[in-house]
C-alpha positions in Angstrom: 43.1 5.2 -43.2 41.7 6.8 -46.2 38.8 8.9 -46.3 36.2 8.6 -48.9 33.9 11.5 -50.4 30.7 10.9 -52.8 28.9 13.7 -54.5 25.8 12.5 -53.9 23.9 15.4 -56.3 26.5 14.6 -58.9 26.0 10.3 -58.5 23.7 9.4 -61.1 23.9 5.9 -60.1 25.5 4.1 -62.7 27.4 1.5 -60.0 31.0 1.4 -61.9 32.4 1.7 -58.2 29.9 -0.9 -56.3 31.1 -3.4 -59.2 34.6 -2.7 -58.8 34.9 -2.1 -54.6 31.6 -4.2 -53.4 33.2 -4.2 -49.9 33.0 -0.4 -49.9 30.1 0.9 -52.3 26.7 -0.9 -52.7 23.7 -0.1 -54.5 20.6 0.7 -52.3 17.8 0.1 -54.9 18.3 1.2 -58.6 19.7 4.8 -57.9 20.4 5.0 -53.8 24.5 4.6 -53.4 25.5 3.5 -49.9 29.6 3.5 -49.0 32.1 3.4 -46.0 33.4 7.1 -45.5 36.5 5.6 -44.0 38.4 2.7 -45.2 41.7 0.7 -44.7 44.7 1.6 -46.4 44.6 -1.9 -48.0 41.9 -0.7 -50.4 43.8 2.0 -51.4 44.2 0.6 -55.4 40.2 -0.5 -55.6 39.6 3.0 -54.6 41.3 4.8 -57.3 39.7 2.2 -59.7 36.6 3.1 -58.5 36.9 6.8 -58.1 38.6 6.6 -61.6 35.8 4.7 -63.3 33.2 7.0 -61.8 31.5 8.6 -65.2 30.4 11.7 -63.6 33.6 12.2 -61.0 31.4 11.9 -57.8 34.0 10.2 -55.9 36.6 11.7 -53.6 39.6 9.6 -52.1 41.9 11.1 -49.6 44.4 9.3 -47.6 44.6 10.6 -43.5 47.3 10.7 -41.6 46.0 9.5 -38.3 49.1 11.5 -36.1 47.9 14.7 -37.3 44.1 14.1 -37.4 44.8 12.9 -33.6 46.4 16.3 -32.8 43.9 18.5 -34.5 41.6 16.7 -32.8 42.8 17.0 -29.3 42.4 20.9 -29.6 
C-alpha cells in the first residue's frame, strides 16, 4: 500500500496530478482537489509522476509496510 499526503494550503489547484493519476486525484470544481489517501502499490510510478509534476510540491507519497503498521497498531 502506499500512503498519499496533499498539502491542501499549499495546492493551488493547477490539476498536473488529476491529469496524470485520474484514478487517484480529481478535480472537485475549478480549485477543490479530491484524492485516495491510500492506494495500491500498482500505482506506485503514476504517483511519483504526479507528485513530481506538482508545481508547488503539495504532494506526499509514502510506501507502508503493512507488517509493521499491523503491529503498531495492535498496541
Amino acid at each position: 500500500m502506499v500512503r498519499i499526503a496533499v498539502d491542501l494550503n499549499r495546492c493551488q489547484g493547477y490539476a498536473q496530478c488529476a491529469f496524470l493519476a485520474p484514478e487517484i486525484f480529481t478535480m472537485h470544481g475549478d480549485e477543490a482537489l479530491l484524492y485516495d489517501p491510500e492506494a495500491d502499490e500498482a500505482q506506485r510510478a503514476k504517483l511519483a509522476q504526479a507528485a513530481a509534476a506538482c508545481p508547488v510540491q503539495a504532494i506526499l507519497v509514502d510506501a507502508v509496510d503493512a507488517s509493521a503498521e499491523a503491529v503498531s497498531g495492535a498496541r
